[in-house]
Every structure is written in C-alpha cells, then in structure tokens.
C-alpha positions in Angstrom: -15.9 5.8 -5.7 -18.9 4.3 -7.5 -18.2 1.0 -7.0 -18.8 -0.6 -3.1 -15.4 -0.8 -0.8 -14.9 -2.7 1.6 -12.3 -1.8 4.2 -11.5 -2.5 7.3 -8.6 -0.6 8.9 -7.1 -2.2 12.0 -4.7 -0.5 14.5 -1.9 -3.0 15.6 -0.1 0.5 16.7 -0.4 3.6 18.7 -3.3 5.6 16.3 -0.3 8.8 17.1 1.4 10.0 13.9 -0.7 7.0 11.8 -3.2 8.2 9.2 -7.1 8.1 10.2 -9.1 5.2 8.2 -10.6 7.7 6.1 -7.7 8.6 4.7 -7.0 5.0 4.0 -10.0 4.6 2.2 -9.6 7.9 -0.1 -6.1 6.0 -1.1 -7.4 3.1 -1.8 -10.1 4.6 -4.0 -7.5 6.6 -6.0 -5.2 3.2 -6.3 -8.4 1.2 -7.5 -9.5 4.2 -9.7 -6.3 4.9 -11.4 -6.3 0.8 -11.9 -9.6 0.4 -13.7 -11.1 -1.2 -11.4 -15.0 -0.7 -11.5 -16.4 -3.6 -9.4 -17.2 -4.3 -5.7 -13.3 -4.6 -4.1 -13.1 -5.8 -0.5 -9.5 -5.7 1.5 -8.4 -5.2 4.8 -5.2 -2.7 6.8 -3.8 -4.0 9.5 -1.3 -1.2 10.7 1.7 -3.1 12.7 4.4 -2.9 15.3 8.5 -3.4 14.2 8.6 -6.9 15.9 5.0 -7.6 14.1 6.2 -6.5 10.5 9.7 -8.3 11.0 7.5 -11.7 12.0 5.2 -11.4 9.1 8.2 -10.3 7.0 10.6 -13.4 7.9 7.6 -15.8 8.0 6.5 -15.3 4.5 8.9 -13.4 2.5 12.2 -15.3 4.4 13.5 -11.8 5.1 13.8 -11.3 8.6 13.5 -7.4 9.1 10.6 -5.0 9.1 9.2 -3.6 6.1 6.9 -0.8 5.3 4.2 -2.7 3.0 3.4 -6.6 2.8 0.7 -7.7 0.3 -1.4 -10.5 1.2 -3.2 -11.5 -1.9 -6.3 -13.2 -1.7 -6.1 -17.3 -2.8 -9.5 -18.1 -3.3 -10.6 -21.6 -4.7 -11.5 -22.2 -7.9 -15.6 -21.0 -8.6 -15.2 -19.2 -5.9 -16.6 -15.6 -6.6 -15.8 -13.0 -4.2 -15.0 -9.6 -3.9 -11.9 -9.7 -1.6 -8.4 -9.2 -3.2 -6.6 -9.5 -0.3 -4.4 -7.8 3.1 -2.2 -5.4 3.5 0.2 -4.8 6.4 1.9 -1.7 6.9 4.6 -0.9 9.2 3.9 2.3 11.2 7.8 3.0 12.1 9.3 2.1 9.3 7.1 4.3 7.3 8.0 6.8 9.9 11.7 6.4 9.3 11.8 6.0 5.3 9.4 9.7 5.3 12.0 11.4 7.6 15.0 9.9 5.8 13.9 10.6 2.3 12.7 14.4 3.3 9.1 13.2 2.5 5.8 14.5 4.3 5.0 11.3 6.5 1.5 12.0 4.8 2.4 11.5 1.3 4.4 8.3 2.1 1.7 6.7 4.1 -0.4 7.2 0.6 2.3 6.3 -1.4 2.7 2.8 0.5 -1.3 2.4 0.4 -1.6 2.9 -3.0 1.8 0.4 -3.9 0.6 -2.2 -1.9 -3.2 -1.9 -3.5 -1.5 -2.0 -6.9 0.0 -5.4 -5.5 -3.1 -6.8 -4.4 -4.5 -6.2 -8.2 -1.3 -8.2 -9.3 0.6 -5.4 -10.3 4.7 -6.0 -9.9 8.3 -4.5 -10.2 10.2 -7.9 -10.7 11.4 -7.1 -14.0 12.5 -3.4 -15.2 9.3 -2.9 -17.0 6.6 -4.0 -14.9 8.5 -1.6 -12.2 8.7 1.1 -14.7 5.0 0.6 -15.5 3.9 0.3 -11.5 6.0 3.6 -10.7 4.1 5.7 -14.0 0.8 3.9 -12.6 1.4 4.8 -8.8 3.0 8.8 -9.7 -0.3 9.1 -11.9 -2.7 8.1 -9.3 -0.9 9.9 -6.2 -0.7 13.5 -8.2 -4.4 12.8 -8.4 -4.2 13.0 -4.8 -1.7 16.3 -5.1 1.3 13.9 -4.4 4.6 14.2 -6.2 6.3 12.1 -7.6 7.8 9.5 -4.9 10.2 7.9 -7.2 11.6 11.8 -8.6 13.1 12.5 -4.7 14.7 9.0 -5.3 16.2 9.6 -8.4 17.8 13.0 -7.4 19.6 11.6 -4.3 16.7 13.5 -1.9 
C-alpha cells in the first residue's frame, strides 16, 4: 500500500479459527486499492462474540440478531480533517456458520466480509439494485486480486 493505514484489530473472541491482523490489513489494502483510495485511511476491527454482535446489531440497526459485518462510519464535525473513516465489527461465528453453509473457505469469507464492510465505510451501498450490482462487481474485482472467487457466483447457483 503506498498510502499510510491505520489499523487496529481487536480480539472480542477466541483468536482460534479467526484470521491473524495481518491478514486484515492485506484486505483492507486490497478493498482501499480497488476503491481508489490514495490517501492516509485510519479504521479500526473489533472481532465480536454472538451476544456482542446481536447487542450492537439491535442497538443500532433495530435488528435484534447477530450479523456478520456492521459498519461504523466515522461522523466527524464539520472542518474537521481526519483520516479515520470509521469501525467495523465482525462477528466471528456467524462468519463461521455462513462459510460452512455456503461451502465457502472460512478464509475467503472472512476477506470477503472485510472488504464489504471497508467498501461501506467509503460510503459504498446495496440499497437500490444498482448500487448492489456496482458494490458486488467492485468487491468480486478486488477479492480475485486476492485469488478469491467470486462470493456472489456460489449464491447465484444455489451453492
């Protein structure tokens, strides 16, 4: 990456069967290279629990289950010039379930989820049918960068 990353990856979970924080940080290169973004980027991981991701699911999505990947965009005041875009929160079990359902390497899904929920943080969304359709080119592009297929082809065939 040739711009300066901040990350900071913090384990909420068992570090068994979850991704080291270098691989974090090579997925969130990718996501913020395939994005265009060239300037200094700052965001933090926190990996969580079922009961943590189902609190921070219900308390600010009104959703009251786990999921795998809340974005936390940053709200910073106006003038205010920083480099921070934001959180993420990622749900270790519930990334382990979707891999083992969908047939997925949990690897590849772990990356997958990094790289949606930087594309998030950049204020890239699937509301609509196109914006979704131009996320899911965005994220297949940058994750067979990585030697990922495509997560959304499994999906599409019923895998």
């Amino acid at each position: 990456m040739s711009t300066p990353l901040g990350l900071s990856v913090v384990y909420g979970v068992p570090r068994k069967g979850v991704p080291a924080a270098a691989s974090f940080r090579a997925w969130v290169e990718a996501a913020l290279r395939g994005a265009g973004r060239r300037k200094a980027t700052e965001l933090a991981i926190r990996l969580v629990d079922a009961k943590e991701g189902r609190i921070l699911n219900r308390e600010y999505r009104g959703k009251d289950y786990a999921t795998n990947v809340l974005s936390f965009p940053a709200e910073l005041p106006p003038g205010v010039k920083l480099p921070l875009i934001g959180d993420l929160a990622i749900c270790a079990p519930v990334v382990a379930r979707e891999a083992a359902e969908q047939g997925k390497a949990p690897r590849d899904h772990w990356a997958h989820l990094t790289v949606h929920g930087v594309l998030h943080l950049l204020g890239y969304d699937h509301v609509d049918d196109a914006e979704a359709e131009a996320m899911e080119a965005l994220e297949t592009r940058i994750l067979a960068g990585l030697g990922i297929a495509d997560p959304y082809a499994m999906a599409e065939h019923g895998n």
